[in-house]
C-alpha positions in Angstrom: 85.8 35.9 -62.1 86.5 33.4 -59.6 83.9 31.2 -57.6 83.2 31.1 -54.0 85.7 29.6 -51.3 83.5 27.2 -50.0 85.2 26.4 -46.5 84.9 30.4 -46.0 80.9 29.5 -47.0 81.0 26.9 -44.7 82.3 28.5 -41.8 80.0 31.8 -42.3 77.0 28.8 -42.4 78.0 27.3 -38.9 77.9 31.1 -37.6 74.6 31.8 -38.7 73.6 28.2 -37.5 74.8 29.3 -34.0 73.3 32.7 -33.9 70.0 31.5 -34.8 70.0 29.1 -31.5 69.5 30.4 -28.0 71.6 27.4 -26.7 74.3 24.9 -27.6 75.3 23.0 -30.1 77.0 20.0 -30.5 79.3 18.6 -33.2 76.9 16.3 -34.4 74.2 19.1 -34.3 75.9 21.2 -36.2 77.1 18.7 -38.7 73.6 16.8 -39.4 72.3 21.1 -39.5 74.0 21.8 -42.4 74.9 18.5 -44.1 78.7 18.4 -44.1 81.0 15.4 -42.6 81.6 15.0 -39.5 85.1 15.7 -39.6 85.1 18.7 -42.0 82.6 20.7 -39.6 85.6 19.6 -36.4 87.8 21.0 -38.8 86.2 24.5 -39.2 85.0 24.6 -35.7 88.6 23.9 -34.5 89.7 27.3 -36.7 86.6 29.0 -35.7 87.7 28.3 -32.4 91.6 29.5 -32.2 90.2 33.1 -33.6 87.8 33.3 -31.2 84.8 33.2 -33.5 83.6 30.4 -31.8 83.9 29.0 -28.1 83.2 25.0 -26.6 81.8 24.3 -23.6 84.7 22.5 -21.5 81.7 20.3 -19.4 79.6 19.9 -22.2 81.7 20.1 -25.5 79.5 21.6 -27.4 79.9 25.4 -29.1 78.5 28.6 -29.1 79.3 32.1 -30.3 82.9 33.3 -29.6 83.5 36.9 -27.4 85.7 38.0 -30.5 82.6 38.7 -32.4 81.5 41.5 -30.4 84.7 43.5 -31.9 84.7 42.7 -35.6 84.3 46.4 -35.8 83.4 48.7 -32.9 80.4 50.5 -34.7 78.7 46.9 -34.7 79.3 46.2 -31.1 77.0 43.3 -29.8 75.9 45.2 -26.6 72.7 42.4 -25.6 76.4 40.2 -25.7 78.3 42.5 -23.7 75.4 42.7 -20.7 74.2 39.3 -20.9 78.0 38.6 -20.2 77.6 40.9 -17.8 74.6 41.1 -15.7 75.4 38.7 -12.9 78.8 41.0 -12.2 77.4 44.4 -12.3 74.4 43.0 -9.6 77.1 41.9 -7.4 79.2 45.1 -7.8 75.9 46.8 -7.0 75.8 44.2 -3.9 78.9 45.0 -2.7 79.5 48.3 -3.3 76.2 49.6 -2.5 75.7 52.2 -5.2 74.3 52.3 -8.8 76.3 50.5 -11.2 76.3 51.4 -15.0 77.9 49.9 -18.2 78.8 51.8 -21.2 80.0 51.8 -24.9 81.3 54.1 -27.3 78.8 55.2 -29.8 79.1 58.3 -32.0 81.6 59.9 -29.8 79.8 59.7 -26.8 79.4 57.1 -23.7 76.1 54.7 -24.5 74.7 53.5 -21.4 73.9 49.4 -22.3 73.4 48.5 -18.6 71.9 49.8 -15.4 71.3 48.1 -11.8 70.0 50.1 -9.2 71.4 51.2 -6.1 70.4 48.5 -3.6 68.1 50.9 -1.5 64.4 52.3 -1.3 65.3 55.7 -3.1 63.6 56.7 -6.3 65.8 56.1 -9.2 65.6 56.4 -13.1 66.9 53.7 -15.5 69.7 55.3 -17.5 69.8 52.7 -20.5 69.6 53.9 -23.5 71.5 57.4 -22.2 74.5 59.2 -23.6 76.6 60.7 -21.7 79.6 62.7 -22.7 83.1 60.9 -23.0 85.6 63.8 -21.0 83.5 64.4 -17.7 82.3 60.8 -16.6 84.8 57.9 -15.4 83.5 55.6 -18.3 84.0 58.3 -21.1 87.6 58.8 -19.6 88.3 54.9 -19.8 86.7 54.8 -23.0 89.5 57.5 -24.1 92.1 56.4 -22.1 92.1 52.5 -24.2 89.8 53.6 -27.3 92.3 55.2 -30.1 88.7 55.9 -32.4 87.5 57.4 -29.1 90.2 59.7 -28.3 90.3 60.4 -31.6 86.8 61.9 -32.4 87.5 64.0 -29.0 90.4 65.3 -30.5 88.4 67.2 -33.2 86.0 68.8 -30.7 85.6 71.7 -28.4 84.8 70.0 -24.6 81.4 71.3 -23.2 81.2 72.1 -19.3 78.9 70.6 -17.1 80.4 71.8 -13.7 83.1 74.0 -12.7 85.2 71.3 -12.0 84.9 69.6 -15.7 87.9 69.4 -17.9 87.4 71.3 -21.2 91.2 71.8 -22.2 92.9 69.1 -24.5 96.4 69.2 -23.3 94.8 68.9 -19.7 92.6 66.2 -20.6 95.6 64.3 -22.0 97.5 64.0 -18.6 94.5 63.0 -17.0 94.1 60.2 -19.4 97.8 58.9 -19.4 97.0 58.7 -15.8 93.9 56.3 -16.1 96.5 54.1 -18.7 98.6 54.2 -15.3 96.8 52.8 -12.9 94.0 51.3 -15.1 91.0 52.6 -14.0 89.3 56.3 -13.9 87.7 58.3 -11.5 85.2 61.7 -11.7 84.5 64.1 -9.1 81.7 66.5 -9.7 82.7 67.0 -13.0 79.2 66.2 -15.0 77.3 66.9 -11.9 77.8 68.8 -8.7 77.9 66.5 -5.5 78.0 63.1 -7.8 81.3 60.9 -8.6 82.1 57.8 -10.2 84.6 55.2 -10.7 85.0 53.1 -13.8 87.2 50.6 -14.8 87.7 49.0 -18.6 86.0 46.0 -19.7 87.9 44.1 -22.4 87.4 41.3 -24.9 89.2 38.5 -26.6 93.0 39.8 -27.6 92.7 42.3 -25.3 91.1 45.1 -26.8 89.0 47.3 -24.4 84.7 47.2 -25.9 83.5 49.0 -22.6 83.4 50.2 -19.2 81.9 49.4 -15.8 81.5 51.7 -13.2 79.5 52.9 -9.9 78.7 56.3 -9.2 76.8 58.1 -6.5 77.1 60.9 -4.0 80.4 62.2 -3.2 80.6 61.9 0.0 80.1 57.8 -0.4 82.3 57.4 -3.3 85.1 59.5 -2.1 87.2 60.1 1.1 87.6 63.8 3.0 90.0 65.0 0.5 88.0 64.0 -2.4 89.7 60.9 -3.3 88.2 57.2 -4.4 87.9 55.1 -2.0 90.2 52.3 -2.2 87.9 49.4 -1.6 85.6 50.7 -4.3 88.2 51.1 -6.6 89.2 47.6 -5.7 86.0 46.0 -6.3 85.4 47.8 -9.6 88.5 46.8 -10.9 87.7 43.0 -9.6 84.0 43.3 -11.9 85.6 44.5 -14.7 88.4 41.9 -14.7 85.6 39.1 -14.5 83.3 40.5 -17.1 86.4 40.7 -19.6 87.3 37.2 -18.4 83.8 36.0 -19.5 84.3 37.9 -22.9 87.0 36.2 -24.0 90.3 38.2 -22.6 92.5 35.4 -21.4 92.2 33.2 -24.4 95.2 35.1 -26.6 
């Protein structure tokens, strides 16, 4: 049988050195860490690097763990990743748009909430992390399908509960309503999981490109939506702005 490849051991070292750390590390760090030259550990870091594995710190130059980790497979997503990348960009979507603002991941064929801020108001509200909500009758679920093949996939294979009169329980419907959201790149809901509530969500992707999540507000529909039951554009506009930031801080313009 053949022996270890001992760059591959090497590399997989560096990783766990940098996952064990809350911070930083430099070159020197790393390389005194482990016991390996100076300009074999460059070397690895460099590849680490160009696959996204790892990421340097323009001001500083020292490294960290790369956004393409959080998609080495999608059943392993690294969701305390995903909202620490995210935190400061859903409180000012919350800010700005003046409504609760949730993030979400696919788990097990439905919508995982990872991430909750509060609409910016007095009113009693409940945290929602930790929830599940069903992928066909909220905005995130519908992005989630619209960019997730696994997604639409395990929806495929279902029957589609309803939760309001308004919910859309046929395939072939659900299908048009999806190649829409791939459109224009973001998804709406209106009263379809409950009556008098909407939402707007918009995809959050990582490095190569691939879509990990969601971000989206929702609240009443009478603030989310104009007189004919449309999104209002300057929501729309400043969901799609979070989720374009969030996915820039996870690694999505570094192809």
């Amino acid at each position: 049988m053949p022996g270890s490849i001992q760059s591959i051991e090497r590399a997989a070292a560096i990783l766990r050195l940098l996952a064990q750390g809350t911070g930083r590390l430099g070159l020197n760090d790393i390389a005194d860490s482990l016991g390996l030259a100076r300009s074999t550990t460059h070397g690895i870091l460099r590849t680490l690097q160009l696959v996204g594995f790892v990421e340097q710190d323009a001001s500083t130059g020292k490294y960290q763990l790369g956004a393409a980790l959080l998609h080495l497979g999608t059943s392993y997503l690294d969701v305390n990743e995903l909202r620490s990348r995210a935190i400061n960009w859903a409180d000012a979507l919350a800010a700005r748009s003046g409504e609760a603002v949730r993030i979400g991941t696919l788990l097990q064929g439905e919508v995982l909430v990872v991430h909750h801020v509060f609409r910016p108001d007095d009113t009693l509200q409940t945290l929602d992390v930790g929830m599940l909500l069903p992928l066909h009758a909220t905005a995130l679920g519908k992005v989630l399908l619209a960019f997730d093949p696994n997604a639409a996939a395990l929806v495929r294979e279902r029957d589609l509960p309803r939760y309001s009169r308004r919910t859309v329980c046929e395939h072939k419907e659900l299908a048009r309503v999806l190649n829409g959201v791939r459109e224009i790149g973001w998804a709406a809901e209106v009263e379809e999981m409950t009556p008098g509530e909407a939402g707007i969500a918009a995809p959050i992707r990582g490095y190569g490109g691939l879509v990990i999540g969601a971000i989206g507000i929702s609240g009443p529909v009478e603030r989310l939506c104009d007189t004919k039951g449309r999104p209002r554009p300057e929501l729309v506009t400043y969901v799609c702005d979070a989720a374009r930031a969030v996915s820039r801080d996870l690694g999505t313009s570094r192809r």
